[in-house]
Steps between C-alpha positions, in 0.01 A plus 500: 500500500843654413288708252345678781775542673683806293268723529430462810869566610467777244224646662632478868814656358293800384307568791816480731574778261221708519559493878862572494403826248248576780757499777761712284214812457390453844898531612541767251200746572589430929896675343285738332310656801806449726522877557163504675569570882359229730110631582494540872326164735464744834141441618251764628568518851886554432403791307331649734159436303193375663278263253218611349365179339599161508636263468342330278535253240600474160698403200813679483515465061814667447683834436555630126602797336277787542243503181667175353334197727656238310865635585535340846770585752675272584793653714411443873283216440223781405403274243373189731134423517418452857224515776499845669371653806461855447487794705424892424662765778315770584737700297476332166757221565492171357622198699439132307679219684550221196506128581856384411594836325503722810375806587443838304406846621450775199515815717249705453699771335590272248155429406380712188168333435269217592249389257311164354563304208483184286819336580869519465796213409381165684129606542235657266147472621330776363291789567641675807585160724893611596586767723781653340726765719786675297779619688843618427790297603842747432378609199316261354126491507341163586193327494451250768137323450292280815227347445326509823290233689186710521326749302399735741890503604625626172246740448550595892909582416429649153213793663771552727786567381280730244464745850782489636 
């Protein structure tokens, strides 16, 4: 018995580790995007913006770097998986209101592109299956992916934002 019991203290010690490292990087890349400004949680309606579609439901995957979707941002909780209701304004802005994360609206001059793609940090699914909107927050250029509830949604807010 006592012969088990080393390394099994040994391995508890390295896991508690592992999950300390895990913390540090988390703590240190949330210092490292601290000069992002705070994206704006005003919905439509305070805008002044009527709703074009929605809302409707999805999974909010997270917010990365723009062209580098396993650098996730983590400043402003951008980083938090969540459920998502989104919304489109009639003038191109985005409103998602995130279970337990809050609410985010990319105005639509912000917005530099919507397209498809295979995934980003937290969810790769291939083929085109994640809405992906890039946006610039100051002056950094984002990627925030959803992976919507329905298909005919996504492709319904990708055709579009393509005419607007």
């Amino acid at each position: 018995m006592s012969g088990r019991v080393v390394p099994v203290l040994l391995l508890a010690v390295l896991f508690a580790l592992m999950i300390g490292a895990m913390v540090l990087g988390w703590r240190r890349r949330g210092r490292s995007q601290a000069h992002l400004p705070a994206p704006s949680a005003r919905t439509l309606e305070e805008l002044g913006e009527a709703t074009a579609h929605g809302p409707v439901g999805a999974v909010y995957v997270d917010t990365v770097l723009a062209e580098q979707p396993l650098e996730r941002v983590v400043a402003h909780r951008l980083g938090q998986r969540a459920r998502a209701e989104v919304s489109l304004g009639e003038q191109g802005t985005w409103h998602l209101e995130r279970e337990g994360t809050g609410p985010l609206t990319i105005p639509a001059a912000a917005v530099r592109e919507v397209t498809s793609g295979p995934g980003m940090a937290g969810k790769f699914i291939g083929g085109d299956g994640l809405l992906i909107i890039r946006w610039s927050l100051g002056d950094q250029l984002l990627d925030t992916g959803l992976r919507l509830d329905r298909r005919a949604d996504h492709d319904l807010l990708l055709s579009r934002k393509e005419h607007s």
